[in-house]
N, C-alpha and C positions, 0 to 999 in steps of 0.2 A: 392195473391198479396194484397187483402184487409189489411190484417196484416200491412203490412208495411207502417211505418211511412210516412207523406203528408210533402213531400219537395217541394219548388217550385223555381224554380234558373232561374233569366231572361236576358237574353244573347241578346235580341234583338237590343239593339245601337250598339253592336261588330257588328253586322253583316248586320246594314243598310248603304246602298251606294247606291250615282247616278253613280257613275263610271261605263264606259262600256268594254266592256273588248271584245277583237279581236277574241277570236278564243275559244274553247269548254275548251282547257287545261289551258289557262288563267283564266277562272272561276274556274276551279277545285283547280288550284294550290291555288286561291287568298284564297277562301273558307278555305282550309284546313292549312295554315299557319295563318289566322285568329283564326281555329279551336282550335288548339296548342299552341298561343299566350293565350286563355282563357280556357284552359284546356278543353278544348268539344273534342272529338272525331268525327270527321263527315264523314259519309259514304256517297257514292252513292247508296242510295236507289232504285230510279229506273231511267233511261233514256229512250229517242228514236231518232230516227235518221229518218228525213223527206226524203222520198223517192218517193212521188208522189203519192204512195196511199191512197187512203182514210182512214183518221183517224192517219195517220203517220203523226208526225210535231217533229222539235228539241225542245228540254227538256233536263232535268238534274231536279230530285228531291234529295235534300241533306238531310239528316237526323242521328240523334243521333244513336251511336252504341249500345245505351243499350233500343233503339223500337224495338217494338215489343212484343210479347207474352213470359212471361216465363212458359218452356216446363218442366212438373215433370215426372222423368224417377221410375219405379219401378225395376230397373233392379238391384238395392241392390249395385251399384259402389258407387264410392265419385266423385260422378258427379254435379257442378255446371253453373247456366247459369247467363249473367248478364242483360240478356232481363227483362226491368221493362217497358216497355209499354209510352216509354219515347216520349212526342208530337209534341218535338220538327221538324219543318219542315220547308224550305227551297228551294224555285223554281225559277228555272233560264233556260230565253227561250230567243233568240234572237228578238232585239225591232223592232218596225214596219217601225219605219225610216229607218233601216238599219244603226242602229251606232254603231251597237256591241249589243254582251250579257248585259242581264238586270240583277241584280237580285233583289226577290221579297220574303221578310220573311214573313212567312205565321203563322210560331208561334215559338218565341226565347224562351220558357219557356221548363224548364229539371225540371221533379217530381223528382230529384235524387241530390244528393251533387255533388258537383264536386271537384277532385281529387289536392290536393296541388304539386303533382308531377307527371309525366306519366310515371316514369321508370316500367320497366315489363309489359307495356300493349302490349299486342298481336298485334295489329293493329297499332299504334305508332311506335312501333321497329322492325318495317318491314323495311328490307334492301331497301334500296336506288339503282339504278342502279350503284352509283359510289362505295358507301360501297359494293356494291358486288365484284366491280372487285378488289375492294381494299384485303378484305377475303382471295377470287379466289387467288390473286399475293402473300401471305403471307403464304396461305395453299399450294400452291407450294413449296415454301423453308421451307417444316415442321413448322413450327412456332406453339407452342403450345395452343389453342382455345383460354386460357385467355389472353395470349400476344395478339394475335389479338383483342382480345376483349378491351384490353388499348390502344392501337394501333388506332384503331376505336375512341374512347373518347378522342385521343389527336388529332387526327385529323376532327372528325367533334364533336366538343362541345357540340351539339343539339342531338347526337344521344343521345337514351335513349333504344336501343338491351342490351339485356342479350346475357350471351353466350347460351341459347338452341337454338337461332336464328342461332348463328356461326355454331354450331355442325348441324344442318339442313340444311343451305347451302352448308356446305363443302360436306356432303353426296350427294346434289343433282349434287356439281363439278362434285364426282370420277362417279356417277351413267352416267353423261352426256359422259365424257372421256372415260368411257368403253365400253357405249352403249349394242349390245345385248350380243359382245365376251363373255365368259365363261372365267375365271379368267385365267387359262391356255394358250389361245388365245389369250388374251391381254399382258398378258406375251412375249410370242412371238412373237409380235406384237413391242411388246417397244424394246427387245433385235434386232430385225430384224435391229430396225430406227433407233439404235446407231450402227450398226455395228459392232455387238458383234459375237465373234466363241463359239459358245454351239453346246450339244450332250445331247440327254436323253434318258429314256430308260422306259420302261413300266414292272408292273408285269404280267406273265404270267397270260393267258387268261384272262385278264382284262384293262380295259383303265386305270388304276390308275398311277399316276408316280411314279415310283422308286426310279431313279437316276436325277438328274439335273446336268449341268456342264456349268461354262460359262465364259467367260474372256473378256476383253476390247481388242478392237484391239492396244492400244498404250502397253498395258501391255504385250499383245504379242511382241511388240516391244523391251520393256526390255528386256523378258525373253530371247531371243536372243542375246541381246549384252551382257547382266549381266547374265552367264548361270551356273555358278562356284557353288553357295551357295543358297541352297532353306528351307525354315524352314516352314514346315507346323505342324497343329495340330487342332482338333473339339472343336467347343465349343456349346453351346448349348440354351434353353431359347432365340432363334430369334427368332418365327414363331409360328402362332397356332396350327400347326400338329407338334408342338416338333421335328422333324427333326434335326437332329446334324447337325452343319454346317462343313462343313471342306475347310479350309483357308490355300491360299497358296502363300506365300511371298516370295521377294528377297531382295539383298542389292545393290545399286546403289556404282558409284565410289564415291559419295559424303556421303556415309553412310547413307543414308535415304531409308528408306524400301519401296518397292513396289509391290501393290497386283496382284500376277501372274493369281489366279482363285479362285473361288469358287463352291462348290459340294454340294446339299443339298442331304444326303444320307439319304436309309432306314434303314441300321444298318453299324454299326462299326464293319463288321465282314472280313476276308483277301480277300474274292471274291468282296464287294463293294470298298472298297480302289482298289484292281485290276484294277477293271473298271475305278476310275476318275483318277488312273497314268497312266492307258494307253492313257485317252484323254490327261491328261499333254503329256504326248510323243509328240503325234502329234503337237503339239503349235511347237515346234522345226524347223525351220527351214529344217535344214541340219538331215538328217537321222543318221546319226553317233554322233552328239550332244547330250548331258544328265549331270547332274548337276555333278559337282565331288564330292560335299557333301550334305547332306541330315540330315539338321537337326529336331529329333524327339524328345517327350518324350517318356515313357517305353511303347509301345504303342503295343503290342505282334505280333497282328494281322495286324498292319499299318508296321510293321518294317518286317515283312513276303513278304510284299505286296511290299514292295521296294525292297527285295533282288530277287523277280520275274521280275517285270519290268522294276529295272534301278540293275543289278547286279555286274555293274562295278562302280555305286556309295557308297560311304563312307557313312555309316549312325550314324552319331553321335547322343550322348543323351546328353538331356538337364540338365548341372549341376548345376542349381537352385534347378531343381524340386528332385532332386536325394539329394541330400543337406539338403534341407527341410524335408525328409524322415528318411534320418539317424538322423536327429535332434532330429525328434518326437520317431525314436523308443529307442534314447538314452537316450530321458526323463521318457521313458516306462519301463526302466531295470536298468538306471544309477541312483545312487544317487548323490542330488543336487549339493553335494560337488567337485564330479568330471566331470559333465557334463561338464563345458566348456573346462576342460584340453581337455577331449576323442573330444569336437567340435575341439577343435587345431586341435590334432595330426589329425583327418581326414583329415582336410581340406590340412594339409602337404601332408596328402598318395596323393589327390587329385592334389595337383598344384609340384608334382614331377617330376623334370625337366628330368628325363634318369630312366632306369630300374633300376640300383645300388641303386640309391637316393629313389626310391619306395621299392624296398627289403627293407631296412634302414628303413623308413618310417612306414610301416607295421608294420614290427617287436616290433616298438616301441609300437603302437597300441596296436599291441595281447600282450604285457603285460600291459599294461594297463587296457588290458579288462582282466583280467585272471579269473578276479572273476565272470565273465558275457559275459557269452558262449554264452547265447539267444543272445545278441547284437551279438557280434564279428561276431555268424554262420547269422547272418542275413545279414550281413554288406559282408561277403565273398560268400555266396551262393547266394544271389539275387542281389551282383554287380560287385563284383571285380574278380569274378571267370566269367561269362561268359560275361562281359559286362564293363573291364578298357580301353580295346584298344577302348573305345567308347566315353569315359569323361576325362580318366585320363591325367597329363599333356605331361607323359613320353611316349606316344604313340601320341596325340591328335596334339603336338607341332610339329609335323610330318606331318601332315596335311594342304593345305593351305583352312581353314577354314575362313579366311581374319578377325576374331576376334570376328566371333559366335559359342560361345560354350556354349549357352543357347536360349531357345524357345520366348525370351522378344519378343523381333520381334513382331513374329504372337500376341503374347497375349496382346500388345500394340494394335495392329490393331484389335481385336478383342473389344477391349476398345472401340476405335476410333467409330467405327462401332454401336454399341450398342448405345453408344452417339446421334449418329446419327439417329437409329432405334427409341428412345424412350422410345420404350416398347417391349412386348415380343406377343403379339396378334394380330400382323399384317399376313396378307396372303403373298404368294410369290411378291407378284408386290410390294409392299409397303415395300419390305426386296430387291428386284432389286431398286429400286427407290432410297432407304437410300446405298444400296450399289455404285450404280453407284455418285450420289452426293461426296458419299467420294473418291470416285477415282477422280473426279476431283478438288477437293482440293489439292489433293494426289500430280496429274502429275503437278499442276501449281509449286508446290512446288520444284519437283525436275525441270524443267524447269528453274526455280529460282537457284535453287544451282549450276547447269553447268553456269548460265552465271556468277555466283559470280565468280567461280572456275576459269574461263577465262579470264576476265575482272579485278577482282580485286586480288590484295597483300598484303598480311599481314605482317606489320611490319618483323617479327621474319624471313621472308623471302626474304628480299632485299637482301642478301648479295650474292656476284657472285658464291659463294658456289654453290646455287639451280636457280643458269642461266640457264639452259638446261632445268629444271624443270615448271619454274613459266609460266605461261597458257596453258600448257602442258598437268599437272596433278594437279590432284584435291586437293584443300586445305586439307581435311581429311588425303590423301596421306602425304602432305609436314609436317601436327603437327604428325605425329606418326612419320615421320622423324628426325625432331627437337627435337622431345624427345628421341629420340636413340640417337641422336648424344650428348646429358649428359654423356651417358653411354663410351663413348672414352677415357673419361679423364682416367677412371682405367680400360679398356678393351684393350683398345690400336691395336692391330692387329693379337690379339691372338685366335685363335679361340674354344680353347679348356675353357676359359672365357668366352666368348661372349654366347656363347652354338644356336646361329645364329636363335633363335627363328623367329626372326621378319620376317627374310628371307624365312624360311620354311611354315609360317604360315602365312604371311601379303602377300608375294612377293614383300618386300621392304628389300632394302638393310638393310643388321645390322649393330651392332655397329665394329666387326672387317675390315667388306667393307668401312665403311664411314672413319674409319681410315685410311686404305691405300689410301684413294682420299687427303684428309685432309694431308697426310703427303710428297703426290704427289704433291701438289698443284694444283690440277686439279676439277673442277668443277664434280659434277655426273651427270654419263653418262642417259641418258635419258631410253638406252636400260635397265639398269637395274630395272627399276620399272613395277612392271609385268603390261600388257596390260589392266588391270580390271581396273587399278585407269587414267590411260591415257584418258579414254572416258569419251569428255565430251558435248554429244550431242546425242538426240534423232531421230534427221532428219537427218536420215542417212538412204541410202538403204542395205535389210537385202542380205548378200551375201548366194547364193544358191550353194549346193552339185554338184559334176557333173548329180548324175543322178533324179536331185530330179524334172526334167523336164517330165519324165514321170507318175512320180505320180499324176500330176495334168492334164496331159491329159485321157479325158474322153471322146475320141473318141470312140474308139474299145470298151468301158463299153456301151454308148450310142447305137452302133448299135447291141450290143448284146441284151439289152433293146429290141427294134425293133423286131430283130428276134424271140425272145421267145414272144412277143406280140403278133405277128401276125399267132404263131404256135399254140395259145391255142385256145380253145373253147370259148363260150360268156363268162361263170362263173369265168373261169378262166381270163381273161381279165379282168373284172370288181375287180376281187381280186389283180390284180396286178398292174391295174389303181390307186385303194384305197392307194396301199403301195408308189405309187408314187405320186400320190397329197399330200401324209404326207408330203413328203421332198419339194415339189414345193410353196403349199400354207399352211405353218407351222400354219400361224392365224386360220386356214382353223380345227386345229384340235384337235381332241376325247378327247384327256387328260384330266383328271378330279385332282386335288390336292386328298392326303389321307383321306377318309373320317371319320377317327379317329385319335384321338391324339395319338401317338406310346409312346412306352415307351423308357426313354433313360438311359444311364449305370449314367450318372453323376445326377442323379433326387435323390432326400431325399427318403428314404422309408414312414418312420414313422414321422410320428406327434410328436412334441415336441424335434426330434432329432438335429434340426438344429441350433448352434449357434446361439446367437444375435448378430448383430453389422457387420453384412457379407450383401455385393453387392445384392440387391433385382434382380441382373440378372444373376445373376449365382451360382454356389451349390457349397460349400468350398470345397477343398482337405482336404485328411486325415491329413495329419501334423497340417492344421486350428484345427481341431476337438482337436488335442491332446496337440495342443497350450494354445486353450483355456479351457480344462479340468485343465491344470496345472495352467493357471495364475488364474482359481477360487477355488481351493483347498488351504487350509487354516491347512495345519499338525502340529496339536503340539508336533511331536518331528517325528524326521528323522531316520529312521532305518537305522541298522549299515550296512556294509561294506559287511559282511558273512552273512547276511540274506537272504533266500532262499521264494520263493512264493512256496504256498502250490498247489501240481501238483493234479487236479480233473482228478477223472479217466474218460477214452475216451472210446468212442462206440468202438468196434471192426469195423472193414469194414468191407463190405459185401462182400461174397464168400471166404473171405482172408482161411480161410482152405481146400481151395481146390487146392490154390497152395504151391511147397513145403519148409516144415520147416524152413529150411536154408536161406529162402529169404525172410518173412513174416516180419523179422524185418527193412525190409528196405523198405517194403510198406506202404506207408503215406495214402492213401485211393483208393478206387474202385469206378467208376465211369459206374454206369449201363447204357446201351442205349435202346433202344427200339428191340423190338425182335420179327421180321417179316421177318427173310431170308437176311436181308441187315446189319443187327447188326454188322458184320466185318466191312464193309464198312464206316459204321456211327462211327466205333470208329474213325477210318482213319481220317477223314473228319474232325472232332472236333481236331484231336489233330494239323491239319494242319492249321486250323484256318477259316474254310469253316463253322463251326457248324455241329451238328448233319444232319443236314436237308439237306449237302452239299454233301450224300453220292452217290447219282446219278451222280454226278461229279466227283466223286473219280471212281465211275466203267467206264466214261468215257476216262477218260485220262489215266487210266490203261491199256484201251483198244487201245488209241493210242499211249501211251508205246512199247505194244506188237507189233506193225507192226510199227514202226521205224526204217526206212531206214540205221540208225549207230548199231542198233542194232539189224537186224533183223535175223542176221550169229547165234549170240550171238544164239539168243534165238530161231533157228534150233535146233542148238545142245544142250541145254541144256533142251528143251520139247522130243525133237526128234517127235514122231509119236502122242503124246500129244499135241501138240501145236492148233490143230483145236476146242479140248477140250475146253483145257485152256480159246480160245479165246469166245467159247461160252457159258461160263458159265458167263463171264462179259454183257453178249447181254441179256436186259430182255425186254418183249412185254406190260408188266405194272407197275405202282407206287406201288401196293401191296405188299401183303406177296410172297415172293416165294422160290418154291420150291425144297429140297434140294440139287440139280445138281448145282444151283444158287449162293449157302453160299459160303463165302469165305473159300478157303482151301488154305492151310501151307503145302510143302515150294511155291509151285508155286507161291501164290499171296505175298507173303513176297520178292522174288527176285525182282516184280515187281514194289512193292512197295519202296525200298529201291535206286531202279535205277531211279524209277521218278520222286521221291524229293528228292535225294539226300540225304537220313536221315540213320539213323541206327534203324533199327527194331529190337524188343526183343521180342520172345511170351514165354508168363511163361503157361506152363501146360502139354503134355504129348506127347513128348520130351517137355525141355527147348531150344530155337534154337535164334542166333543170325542171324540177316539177316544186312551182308554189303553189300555197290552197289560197283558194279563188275567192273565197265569201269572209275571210279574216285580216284581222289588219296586222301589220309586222312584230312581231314581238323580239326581242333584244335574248331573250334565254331559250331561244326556239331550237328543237332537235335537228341535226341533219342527218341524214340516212344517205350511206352512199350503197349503189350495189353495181355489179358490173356482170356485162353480157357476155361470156365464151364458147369458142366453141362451137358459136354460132348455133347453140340449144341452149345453154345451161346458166342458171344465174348463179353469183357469189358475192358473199360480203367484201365490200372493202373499206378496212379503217385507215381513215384519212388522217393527216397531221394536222394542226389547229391552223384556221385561217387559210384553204386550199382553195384555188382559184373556181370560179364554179360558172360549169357553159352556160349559152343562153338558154330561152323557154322559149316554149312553142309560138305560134302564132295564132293557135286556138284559144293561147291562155288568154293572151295579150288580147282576144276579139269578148271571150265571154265571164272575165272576169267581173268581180264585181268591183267601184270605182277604191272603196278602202282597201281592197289588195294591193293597189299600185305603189303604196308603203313599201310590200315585199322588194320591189325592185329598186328604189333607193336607200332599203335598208343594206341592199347587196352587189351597191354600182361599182363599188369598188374593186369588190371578188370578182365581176361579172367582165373589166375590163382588162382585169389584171388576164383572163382568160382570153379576151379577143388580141390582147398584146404578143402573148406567148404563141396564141396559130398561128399568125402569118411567117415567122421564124422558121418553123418547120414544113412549110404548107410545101 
């Protein structure tokens, strides 16, 4: 400190008074708004407090922030101190009269400059007790630190906080709010206070969570009144463990979407989707209830997962997203001159009012495409072949989808949400927090629109026309009415004009019904608007099933509790006490979040791969990718019409020579699995949509296949004295290798397999054999599995090309089928000859 320069700064008239001041914080405060007024910094140095003993008396010494010793650290940091040994000093003791605190300058001289501004001092921009609560009340409604931080300057002028002051606070908020709970516990803790319905689920032998599921109780509300139409889909980029979120919406009478649930899953595979539609289930009131439709994108394994647990639901696909697909691969194959024609005609085949009108439509297409086979077979094999009764108009217009025939819904709300969230590095509670905040924006909203719908009238709707209607049904209801009733003037009462979409699809009258009212003179009947648009109120009691009264009694569970409690041992108590304080004091528990970021399907791989100019919260779809490929491609001349891409030659698949000749051309590739005694099993499991890894579950439910009370005659007779066999080679004692009794074997596990999902089994290798399920009748959308034998151990996947010729079936099938099987084989006489044609060729 010798080095530095001899300043001398005398502050001692600011700080001389006879004023006497009342109480300790009166001196404190007067001192340091003094302090401030002449840019000094003043600390409490030292105090004491007169207690009676000796040497104790009231004091206050005041002194400069920059006294003191400055300390040189060797520790090699960029460590600075602003202690200069500053001498300034300052004593305040109560006067002997008793009139109050004195104070007494002892020395107003600073060896140091003093500052023309205090913003950024440490000490100066110490929150205030009102600036804190001010923060506290702002950092509640998300408010991003620099708003707060302007926020703060417009309302106290003096202050002179940076934001590392705000970001410090706000930390010490959530660290106070959470106290000692574990991120988990406090979770559950906040879900419990809102009265939220969740479920979750742990991975094996570990406390980590797997599964989350949770929903609002008024949104359980909806889902009960509004049960018709549900559009879910994942998105991704909420959460520091990347967790895919998956989001589940409806639509109100008044058109405005509402959040049924949210799932934070460990993968997107058909067993975790399983899991959170079965807790959707349960939200149901009435046990018979479930959506009539089910709007999805191509989503393999989610659309698996709905045909399991809601399988009387419609699942339709989103034709945005399918749109955007054919777009991008007709800029992939089409030349520029013709792409928007081949966009028409699609979009014709797509919005084709009857199956006539789509043959028609079609047609026009495939010549259209005649020179671009890649497009056309892509366009039929990955849509319109297993997947029109799903988007298209002449199937969809069938359906009362009430006018969602795309995923916007959910991916609005997923918008909505993100908006909300901020950013993508928040833990579970800060993704619950941003979640439930927009729910209640959400319900005030539609709260808002049932009273508009009841209370108010819109012009276009005075007329005694929609008397029976107007506070009835919801405005949404009455303009898609209004705009049907245009359609009159040239539709008139004809039905085979009208083509009654609106009826089918909205459950609002069409234009040939409004006509006969119109020509009746009679007002429309109120009964004709379907029940959906009529509701317009939340407070309403939800009406219960007859037997949905014992589902919720939990007497006889409770005293079973009891008895198994009081029949075990101490250990065993103690283990079954733990399983029940889970569910008693949920705060109370073990869960830990994933302690790694997982990886998710919609994440960029590589570096450099990613578009510019795309949403910092989430990963473009492929049509983006090939959007923006084409708008920055720059051709100086357009290849012609009959131009051909040059075809590089392709790996052979693996094992393809070991199955036979005749069918090698129809194998698109092999798909090896792991080879430990379970390899049948594992192919199983992947092609079902469980994954590799799901194959212990496939020899579970084979196994209760096999002892099914519908089929348990069946499969007497067709093991006969084999059936003990059969049943214990699915029975294994570890997760290992095992050993050969264990492997799956053909035909036994093939009948098994084919009856318990419903699928069509193919094994290519020595015989070829087809496996149909024996007790169902032929379905037109049915899955086929193909797998093949090598090696003469080892099984493998093989994906087939659409439409592959497929060998005969057994003669066990052909004896113990049952007689509506026999569909199977004329649904498949074709494929089935096309195979007997191709052996003899090579035999």
């Amino acid at each position: 400190m010798e080095n530095l320069p001899k300043i001398c700064v005398d502050t001692t008239d600011a700080f001389m008074t006879t004023e006497r001041f009342g109480t300790r914080e009166e001196v404190i405060r007067w001192i340091k708004e003094v302090g401030i007024d002449n840019k000094v910094t003043v600390i409490i140095s030292r105090s004491d407090t007169k207690t009676g003993k000796r040497g104790r008396s009231n004091k206050i010494i005041f002194g400069c922030d920059k006294g003191g010793k400055h300390k040189i650290s060797d520790s090699g940091t960029q460590s600075a101190s602003k202690k200069c040994g500053c001498p300034f000093k300052i004593r305040s003791t109560p006067a002997k009269d008793g009139s109050g605190w004195k104070i007494d300058v002892k020395c107003g001289l600073h060896n140091h400059g003093l500052p023309d501004r205090l913003e950024g001092h440490s000490f100066i921009g110490r929150l205030t007790t009102d600036e804190k609560q001010h923060v506290a009340d702002l950092a509640k409604r998300h408010v991003a630190p620099r708003n707060i931080l302007l926020s703060l300057q417009d309302k106290f002028p003096e202050n002179v906080t940076r934001i590392t002051q705000v970001y410090k606070h706000k930390s010490v908020i959530e660290k106070e709010i959470r106290g000692p709970r574990s991120e988990i516990q406090h979770l559950f803790k906040l879900i419990e206070d809102a009265g939220y319905v969740y479920w979750s689920r742990k991975k094996d032998d570990s406390e980590v969570v797997r599964e989350i599921f949770w929903a609002h109780p008024d949104s359980v509300k909806l889902l009960n009144i509004f049960p018709i139409v549900l559009v879910m889909d994942s998105t991704y980029k909420t959460n520091k463990y990347r967790q895919p979120l998956f989001e589940i919406v409806g639509m109100t009478s008044t058109e405005l979407t509402f959040a049924v649930g949210f799932a934070y899953m460990e993968s997107e595979q058909t067993e975790n989707f399983c899991w959170v539609l079965e807790k959707l289930k349960e939200l149901f009131v009435k046990k018979d209830m479930c959506p009539q439709v089910i709007l999805t994108d191509r989503d393999l394994a989610l659309m698996k997962a709905i045909e399991v647990v809601f399988p009387n639901s419609i699942n339709l696909l989103c034709r945005f997203h399918i749109n955007k697909n054919v777009g991008a691969k007709c800029k992939q194959h089409v030349v520029n001159d013709l792409q928007k024609t081949i966009d028409t005609l699609w979009m014709e085949v797509v919005w084709a009012s009857d199956e006539v009108e789509y043959g028609q439509r079609l047609h026009q297409l495939e010549q259209a495409c005649v020179d671009y086979s890649g497009f056309i077979n892509y366009v039929k094999d990955t849509w319109l072949t297993p997947h029109r009764h799903r988007f298209v108009g002449a199937w969809i217009n069938r359906v009362l989808h009430l006018g969602n025939t795309t995923t916007n819904r959910v991916e609005s709300a997923h918008w909505k949400l993100k908006q909300m969230l901020g950013n993508s590095i928040g833990d579970m509670v800060k993704c619950w927090e941003a979640m439930n905040n927009n729910l209640r924006l959400q319900l005030g909203n539609i709260r808002a629109s049932f009273q508009k719908s009841f209370y108010e009238v819109e012009n276009a709707h005075v007329s005694p026309f929609y008397g029976y209607l107007r506070g009835s049904v919801s405005r949404a209801a009455l303009r898609r009415i209004a705009e049907e009733l245009l359609r009159v003037d040239y539709v008139g009462t004809n039905r085979q004009i009208c083509g009654c979409t609106l009826r089918t699809s909205y459950g609002l009258p069409c234009a040939c019904e409004l006509g006969r009212y119109r020509v009746g003179g009679i007002p429309i009947p109120i009964d004709v608007v379907h029940v959906h648009w009529r509701k317009l109120t939340m407070e309403v009691e939800l009406e219960k099933g007859e037997d949905d009264g014992s589902e919720v009694d939990m007497t006889a569970a409770m005293d079973e509790l009891w008895r198994r409690f009081r029949s075990l041992d101490v250990v065993g108590k103690r283990a079954l006490r733990s399983r029940v304080c889970e569910l008693a004091y949920p705060t109370m528990t073990t869960l830990c979040p994933p302690p790694e970021k997982i990886k998710t399907k919609g994440g960029v791989k590589k570096k450099g791969k990613k578009p510019a100019d795309y949403d910092v919260y989430r990963d473009p779809s492929y049509h983006e990718y090939v959007d923006k490929a084409s708008q920055s491609s720059q051709r100086q001349s357009q290849p012609s019409q009959t131009s051909k891409k040059i075809k590089l030659s392709k790996k052979q698949p693996q094992f393809i020579v070991q199955f036979p000749n005749h069918i090698r051309s129809y194998i698109e590739d092999v798909v090896n699995v792991e080879s430990d005694g379970n390899c049948g099993f594992r192919v199983i499991a992947s092609l079902h949509g469980y994954g590799e890894d799901g194959w212990s579950m496939v020899r579970r439910e084979l196994g209760l296949e096999l002892i099914d009370k519908d089929r348990s005659t069946l499969y007497d007779k067709l093991f006969s004295n084999r059936l003990s066999a059969v049943r214990e080679s699915l029975m294994i004692e570890s997760f290992g290798s095992q050993p050969p009794e264990k492997w799956m074997s053909l035909p036994d596990m093939g009948y098994l397999i084919a009856n318990r999902y419903n699928v069509v089994l193919v094994c290519l290798g020595n015989p070829c054999i087809t496996f149909f399920p024996m007790t169902s009748s032929h379905s037109p959308n049915v899955s086929i599995y193909c797998i093949g034998f090598v090696n003469q151990n080892h099984w493998v996947q093989v994906n087939m090309k659409e439409g592959f010729p497929l060998p005969p079936v057994t003669l066990d099938w052909k004896k113990f089928r049952s007689h509506i099987a026999t569909t199977w084989m004329l649904g498949f006489a074709g494929r089935m000859q096309h195979w007997q044609l191709l052996t003899p060729v090579l035999a």
